[in-house]
C-alpha positions, 0 to 999 in steps of 0.5 A: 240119691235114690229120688234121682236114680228114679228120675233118671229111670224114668226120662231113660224109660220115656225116652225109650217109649218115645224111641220105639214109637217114632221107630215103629211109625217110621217102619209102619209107614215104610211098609205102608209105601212098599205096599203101595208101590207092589199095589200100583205094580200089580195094577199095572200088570194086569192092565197090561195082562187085559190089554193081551187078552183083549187083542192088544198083543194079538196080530191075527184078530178079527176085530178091526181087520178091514179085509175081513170086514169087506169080505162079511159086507160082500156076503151081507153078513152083519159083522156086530158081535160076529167073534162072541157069535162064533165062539159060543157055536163052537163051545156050545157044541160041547156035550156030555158026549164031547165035541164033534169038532174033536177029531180023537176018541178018548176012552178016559174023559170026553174033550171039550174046547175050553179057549177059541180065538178067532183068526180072521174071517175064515179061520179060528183057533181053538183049545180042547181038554178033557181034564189031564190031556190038551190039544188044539184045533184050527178051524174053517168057518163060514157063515150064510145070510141068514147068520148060520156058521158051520165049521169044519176042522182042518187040523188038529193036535193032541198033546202026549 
């Protein structure tokens, strides 16, 4: 009697064993898809995020503007790299002083242009902070033969 008591204990003990093994393997491999699938989701957000910052969402761009383009070739200014030119003018000219492109004095901090979009072959839009207050510019460009670009503020804002 007792010899089957202990048999019995053991296939309910190997049953239970074999039990838990198949049930974690199946909830290990039902997390392992839903992972998968928040990856893929992911994936394609960003995608989709990139796409946005690279213009795709954007109606007002230099690039591939063909007005734009016959403007630059009338004036004899080489069009290759033209945004990336334009925004590294306008952020270099952040200083430790801030910059002249900002039209408002701030007694905490020094404002500084954090984003610039470039508009089209005359008009940029840029965003400036100093840490705690923003505001956001737009600016008129234009650029000589010899590939000098100087700007001039047109209007601006800061918000409360």
């Amino acid at each position: 009697m007792r010899r089957n008591i202990f048999m019995y204990l053991f296939l309910f003990t190997a049953l239970w064993v074999v039990f838990q093994y198949v049930n974690s393997t199946k909830v290990y491999e039902s997390q392992e898809k839903h992972i998968a699938k928040l990856e893929q989701q992911l994936a394609e957000a960003d995608s989709l995020q990139a796409v946005r910052e690279d213009g795709g969402e954007r109606y007002f761009k230099l690039k591939g503007n063909e007005q734009a383009y016959d403007y630059f070739e009338r004036f004899g200014v080489a069009v290759d790299d033209l945004e990336a030119k334009i925004e590294s003018a306008i952020i270099s000219k952040n200083t430790t002083e801030g910059n002249a492109l900002i039209p408002y004095e701030n007694a905490t901090g020094i404002f500084q242009i954090n984003r610039v979009e470039v508009l089209n072959h005359k008009w940029v839009i840029a965003d400036f902070s100093d840490g705690k207050r923003w505001g956001e510019l737009i600016l008129l460009y234009s650029i000589d033969k010899e590939g000098d670009i100087t700007f001039e503020t047109l209007q601006s804002v800061i918000y409360p």
